[in-house]
C-alpha positions as CSV (number, residue, x, y, z in Angstrom):
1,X,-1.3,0.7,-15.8
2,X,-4.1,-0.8,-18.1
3,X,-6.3,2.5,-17.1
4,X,-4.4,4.6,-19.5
5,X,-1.9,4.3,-22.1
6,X,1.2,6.5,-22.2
7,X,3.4,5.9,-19.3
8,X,3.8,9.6,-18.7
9,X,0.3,9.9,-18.1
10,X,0.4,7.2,-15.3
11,X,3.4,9.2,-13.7
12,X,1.5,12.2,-13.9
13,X,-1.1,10.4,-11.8
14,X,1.1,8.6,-9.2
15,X,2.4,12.3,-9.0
16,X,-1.0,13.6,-7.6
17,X,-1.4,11.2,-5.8
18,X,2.0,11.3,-3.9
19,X,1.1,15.3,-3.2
20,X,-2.1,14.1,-1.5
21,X,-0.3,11.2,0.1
22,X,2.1,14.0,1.7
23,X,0.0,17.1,2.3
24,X,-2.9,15.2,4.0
25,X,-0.9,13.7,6.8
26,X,1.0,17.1,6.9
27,X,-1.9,19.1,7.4
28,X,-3.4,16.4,10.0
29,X,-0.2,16.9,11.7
30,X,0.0,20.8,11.7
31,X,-3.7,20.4,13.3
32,X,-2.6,18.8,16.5
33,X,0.2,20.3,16.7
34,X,-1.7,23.7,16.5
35,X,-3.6,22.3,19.3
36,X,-1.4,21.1,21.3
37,X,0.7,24.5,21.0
38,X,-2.4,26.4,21.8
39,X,-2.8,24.5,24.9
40,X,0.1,24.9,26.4
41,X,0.2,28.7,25.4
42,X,-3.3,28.9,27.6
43,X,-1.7,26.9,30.3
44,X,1.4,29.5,30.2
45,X,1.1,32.5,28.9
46,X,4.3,33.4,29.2
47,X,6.3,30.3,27.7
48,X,9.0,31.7,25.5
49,X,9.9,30.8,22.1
50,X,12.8,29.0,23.2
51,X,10.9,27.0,25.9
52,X,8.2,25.8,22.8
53,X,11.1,25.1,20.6
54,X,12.3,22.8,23.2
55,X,9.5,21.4,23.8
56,X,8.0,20.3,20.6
57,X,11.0,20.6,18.1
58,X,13.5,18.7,20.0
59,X,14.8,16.0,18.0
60,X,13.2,16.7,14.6
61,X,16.5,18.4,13.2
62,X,14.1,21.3,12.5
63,X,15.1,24.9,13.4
64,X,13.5,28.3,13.5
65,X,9.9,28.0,13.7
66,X,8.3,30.7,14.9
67,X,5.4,29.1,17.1
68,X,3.8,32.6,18.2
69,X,3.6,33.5,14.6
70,X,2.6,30.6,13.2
71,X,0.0,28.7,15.7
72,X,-1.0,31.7,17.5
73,X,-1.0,34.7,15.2
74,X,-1.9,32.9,12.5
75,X,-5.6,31.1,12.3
76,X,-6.4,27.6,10.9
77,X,-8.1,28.9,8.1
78,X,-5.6,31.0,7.1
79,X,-3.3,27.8,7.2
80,X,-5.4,26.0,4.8
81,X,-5.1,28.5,2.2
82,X,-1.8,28.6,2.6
83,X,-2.1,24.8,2.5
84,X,-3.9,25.5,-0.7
85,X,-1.2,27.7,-2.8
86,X,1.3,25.1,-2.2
87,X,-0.9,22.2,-3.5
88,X,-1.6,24.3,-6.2
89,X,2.0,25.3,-7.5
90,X,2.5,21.9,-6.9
91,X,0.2,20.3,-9.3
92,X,-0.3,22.7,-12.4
93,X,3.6,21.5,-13.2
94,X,2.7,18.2,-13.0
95,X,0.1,19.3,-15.9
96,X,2.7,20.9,-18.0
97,X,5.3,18.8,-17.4
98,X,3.2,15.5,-18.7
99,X,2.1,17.6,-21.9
100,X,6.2,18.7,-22.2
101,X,7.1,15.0,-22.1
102,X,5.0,13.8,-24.7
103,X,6.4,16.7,-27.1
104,X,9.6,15.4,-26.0
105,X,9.3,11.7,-26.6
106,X,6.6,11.5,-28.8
107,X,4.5,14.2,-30.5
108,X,7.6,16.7,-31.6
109,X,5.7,19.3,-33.3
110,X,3.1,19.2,-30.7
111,X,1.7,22.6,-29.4
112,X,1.7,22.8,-25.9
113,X,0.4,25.6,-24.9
114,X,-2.4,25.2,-27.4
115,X,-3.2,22.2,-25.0
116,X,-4.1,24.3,-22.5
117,X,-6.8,26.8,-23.8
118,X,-10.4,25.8,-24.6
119,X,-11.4,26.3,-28.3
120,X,-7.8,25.2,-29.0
121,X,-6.9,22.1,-27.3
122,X,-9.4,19.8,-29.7
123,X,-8.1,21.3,-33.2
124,X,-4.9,20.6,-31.9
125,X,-5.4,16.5,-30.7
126,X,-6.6,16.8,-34.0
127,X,-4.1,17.7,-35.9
128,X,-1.4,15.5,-33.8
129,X,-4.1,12.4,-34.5
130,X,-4.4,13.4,-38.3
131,X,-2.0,10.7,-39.4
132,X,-3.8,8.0,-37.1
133,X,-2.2,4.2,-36.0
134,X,-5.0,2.0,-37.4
135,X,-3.8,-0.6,-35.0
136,X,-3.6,1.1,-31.6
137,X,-7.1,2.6,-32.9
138,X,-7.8,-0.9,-33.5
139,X,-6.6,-2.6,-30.7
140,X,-6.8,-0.2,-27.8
141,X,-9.3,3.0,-28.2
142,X,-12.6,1.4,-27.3
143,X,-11.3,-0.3,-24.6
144,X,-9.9,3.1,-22.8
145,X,-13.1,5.5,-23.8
146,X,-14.9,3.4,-21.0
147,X,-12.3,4.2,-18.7
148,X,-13.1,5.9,-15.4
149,X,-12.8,9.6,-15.6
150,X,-12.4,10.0,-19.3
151,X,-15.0,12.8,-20.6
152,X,-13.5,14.0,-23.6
153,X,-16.8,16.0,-24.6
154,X,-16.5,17.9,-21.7
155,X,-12.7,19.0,-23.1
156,X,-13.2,22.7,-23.1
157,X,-15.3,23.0,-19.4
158,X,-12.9,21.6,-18.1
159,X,-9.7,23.2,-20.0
160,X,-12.0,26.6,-18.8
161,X,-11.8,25.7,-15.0
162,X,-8.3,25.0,-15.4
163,X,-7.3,28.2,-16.9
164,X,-8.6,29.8,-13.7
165,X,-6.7,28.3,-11.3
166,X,-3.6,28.4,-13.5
167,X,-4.1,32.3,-14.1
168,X,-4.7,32.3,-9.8
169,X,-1.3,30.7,-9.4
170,X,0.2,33.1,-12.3
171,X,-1.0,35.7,-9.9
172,X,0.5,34.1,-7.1
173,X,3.6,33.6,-8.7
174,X,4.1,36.6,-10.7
175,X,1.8,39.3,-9.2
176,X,2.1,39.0,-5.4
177,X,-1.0,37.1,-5.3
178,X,-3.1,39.8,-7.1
179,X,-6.0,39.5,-9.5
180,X,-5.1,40.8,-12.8
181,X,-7.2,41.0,-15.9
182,X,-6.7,37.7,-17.4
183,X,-7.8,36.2,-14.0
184,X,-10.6,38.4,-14.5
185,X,-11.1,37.5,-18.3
186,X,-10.6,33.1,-17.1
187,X,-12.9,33.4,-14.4
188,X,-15.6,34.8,-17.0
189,X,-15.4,32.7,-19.5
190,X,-16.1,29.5,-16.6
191,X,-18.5,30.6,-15.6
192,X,-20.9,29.2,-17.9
193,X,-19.7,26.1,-17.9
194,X,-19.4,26.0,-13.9
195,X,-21.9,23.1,-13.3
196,X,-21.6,19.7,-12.4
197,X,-23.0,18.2,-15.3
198,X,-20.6,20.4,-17.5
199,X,-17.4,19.1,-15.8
200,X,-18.3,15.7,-14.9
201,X,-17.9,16.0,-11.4
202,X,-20.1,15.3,-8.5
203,X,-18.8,19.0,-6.9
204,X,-17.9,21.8,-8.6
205,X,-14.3,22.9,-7.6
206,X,-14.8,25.9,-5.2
207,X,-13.1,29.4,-6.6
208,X,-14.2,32.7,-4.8
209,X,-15.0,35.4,-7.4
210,X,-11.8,37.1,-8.1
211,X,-12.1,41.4,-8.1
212,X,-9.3,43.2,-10.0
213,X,-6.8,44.5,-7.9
214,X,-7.4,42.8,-5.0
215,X,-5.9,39.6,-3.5
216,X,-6.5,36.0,-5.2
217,X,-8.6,33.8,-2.8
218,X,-8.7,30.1,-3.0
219,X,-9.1,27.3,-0.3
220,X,-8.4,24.1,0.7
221,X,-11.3,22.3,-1.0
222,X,-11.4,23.6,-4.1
223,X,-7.8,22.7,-5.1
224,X,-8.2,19.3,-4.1
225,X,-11.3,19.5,-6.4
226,X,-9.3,21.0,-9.1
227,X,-6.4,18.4,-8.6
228,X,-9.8,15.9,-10.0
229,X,-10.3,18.1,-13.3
230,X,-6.4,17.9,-13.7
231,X,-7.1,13.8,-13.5
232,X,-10.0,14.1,-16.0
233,X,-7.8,16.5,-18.5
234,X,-5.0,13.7,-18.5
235,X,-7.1,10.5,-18.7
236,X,-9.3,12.1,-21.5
237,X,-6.3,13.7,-23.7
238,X,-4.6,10.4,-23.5
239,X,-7.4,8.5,-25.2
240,X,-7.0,10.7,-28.0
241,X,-3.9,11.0,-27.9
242,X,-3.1,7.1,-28.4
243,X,-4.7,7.1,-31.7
244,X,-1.7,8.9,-32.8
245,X,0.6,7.3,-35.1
246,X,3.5,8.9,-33.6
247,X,2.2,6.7,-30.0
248,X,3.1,4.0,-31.6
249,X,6.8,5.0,-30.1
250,X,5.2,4.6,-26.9
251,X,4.1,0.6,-27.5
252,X,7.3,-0.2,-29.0
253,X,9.2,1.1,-26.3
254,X,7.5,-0.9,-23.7
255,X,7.2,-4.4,-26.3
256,X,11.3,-4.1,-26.1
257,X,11.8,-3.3,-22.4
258,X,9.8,-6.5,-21.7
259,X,10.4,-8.6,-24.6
260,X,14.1,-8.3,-25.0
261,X,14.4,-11.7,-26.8
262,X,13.0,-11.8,-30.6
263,X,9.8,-14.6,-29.7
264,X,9.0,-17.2,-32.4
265,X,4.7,-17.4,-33.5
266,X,3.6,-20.8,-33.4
267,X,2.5,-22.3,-36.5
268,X,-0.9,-22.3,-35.6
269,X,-3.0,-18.9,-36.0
270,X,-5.2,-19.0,-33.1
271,X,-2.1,-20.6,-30.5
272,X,0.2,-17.1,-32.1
273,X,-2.9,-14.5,-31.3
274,X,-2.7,-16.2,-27.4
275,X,1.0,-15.7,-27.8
276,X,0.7,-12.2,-28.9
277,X,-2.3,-11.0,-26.7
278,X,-0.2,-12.3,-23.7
279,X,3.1,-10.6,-25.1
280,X,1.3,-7.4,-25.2
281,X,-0.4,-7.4,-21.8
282,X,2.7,-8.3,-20.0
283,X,4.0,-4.7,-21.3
284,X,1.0,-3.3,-19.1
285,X,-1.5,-2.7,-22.1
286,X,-5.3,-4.0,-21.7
287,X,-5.9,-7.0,-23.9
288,X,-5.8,-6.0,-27.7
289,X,-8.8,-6.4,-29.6
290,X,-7.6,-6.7,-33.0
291,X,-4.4,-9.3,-32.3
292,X,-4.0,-9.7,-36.2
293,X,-3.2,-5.9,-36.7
294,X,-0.6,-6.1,-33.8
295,X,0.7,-9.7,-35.1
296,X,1.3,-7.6,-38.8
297,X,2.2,-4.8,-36.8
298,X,5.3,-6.6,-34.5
299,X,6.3,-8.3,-37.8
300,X,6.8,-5.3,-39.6
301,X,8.8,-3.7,-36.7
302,X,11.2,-7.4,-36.4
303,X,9.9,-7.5,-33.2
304,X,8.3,-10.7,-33.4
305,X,9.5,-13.8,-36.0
306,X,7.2,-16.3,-37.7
């Protein structure tokens, strides 16, 4: 998990990418079997609900699909979008709930929802990396700002996209799926920052213009491309977030679970920084860069013995 530090953040990606791992061979499914539905409907116009039923849900345990409704009445592009809604109220939690367990473990006083607004998001990483771990700084920090997907810079374009499409699924969720005015008030405030360059990307997530009133649209494609910012937002805030002294929690934690046994340094200095750089990447961290600060730093802690 060497391509970022906190082992939340590394659930929260496995998380996204289980959804995807699930809803593409889903929707694949749904295809042909929209197809093949279809087919037999033009073969038979008159099969009954019962007959499909028995033909295509026999021995799946499932019960009650409505075949006319949902494979004739109901177009493929309308599918996606509904597709789309669930991927999305799928992975905004996923957001919140990695930013929820950092407060809980590590960062106590931390200000999630300030986390999630541009202009805010920065003073508040901050203030949580104001009393700073010299050795995690040290040892780790330039190692994960090359990191794939990390674009810190870019921390308020891309907080900006993401309050659109969590306002959208507030909408969906609270408003019967239509726009209100902080929708309205997101989708304005992106739009300057709604460019490639600005959010790292090689796409910019598709989002039709949202009118008040009327009914939030979103599609297929530019969730998935949202579900990238989301990866971006968690790779980027947990480079920051590291230099925190309170995530030193984090690499003690991990040192124990693996190390359960106090280990011994060899007399010699250069033989105990091998011992320690292999200690430390066996709990999943990249090679430490300033071994000394973690030898002083495991020694203060009684984690280590001389």
């Amino acid at each position: 998990m060497t391509d970022v530090f906190f082992t939340a953040t590394k659930r929260a990606l496995n998380n996204i990418t289980s959804n995807y791992d699930m809803v593409w061979p889903t929707a694949v499914g749904l295809w042909n079997l929209r197809c093949m539905v279809n087919g037999v409907k033009k073969e038979f116009p008159e099969i009954t609900e019962a007959e499909l039923a028995a033909k295509f849900s026999q021995g799946s345990g499932i019960h009650g699909v409505n075949y006319q409704r949902a494979f004739i009445q109901t177009t493929w592009t309308q599918q996606q979008t509904k597709f789309a809604w669930i991927l999305l109220n799928s992975t905004i939690p996923i957001f919140e709930g990695w930013l929820e367990e950092l407060k809980q473990n590590y960062f106590t006083d931390m200000d999630v929802k300030a986390l999630q607004f541009p202009t805010q998001a920065q003073a508040e990483v901050a203030r949580l990396t104001a009393n700073s771990s010299t050795m995690l700084h040290n040892s780790f920090y330039s190692t994960y700002l090359g990191k794939r997907d990390r674009c810190y810079a870019q921390l308020d374009a891309l907080l900006h996209c993401y309050r659109v499409f969590k306002e959208a699924r507030n909408c969906y969720m609270h408003n019967g799926s239509i726009a209100d005015q902080k929708l309205i008030n997101a989708y304005t405030d992106y739009l300057p920052f709604a460019t490639a360059s600005s959010l790292c990307v090689s796409e910019v997530p598709d989002f039709p213009a949202p009118a008040l009133g009327t009914e939030v649209q979103v599609s297929l494609r530019g969730v998935v491309g949202f579900s990238y910012i989301l990866i971006k937002l968690l790779v980027s805030l947990d480079t920051e977030l590291l230099c925190a002294a309170d995530a030193e929690a984090e690499f003690i934690a991990r040192y124990q679970q693996k190390h359960k046994i106090m280990r011994t340094l060899k007399p010699n200095a250069d033989e105990s920084r091998r011992q320690v750089k292999q200690y430390v990447q066996q709990c999943g961290f990249p090679k430490p860069l300033a071994v000394d600060d973690i030898i002083t730093f495991l020694l203060n802690n009684h984690l280590i013995s001389k």
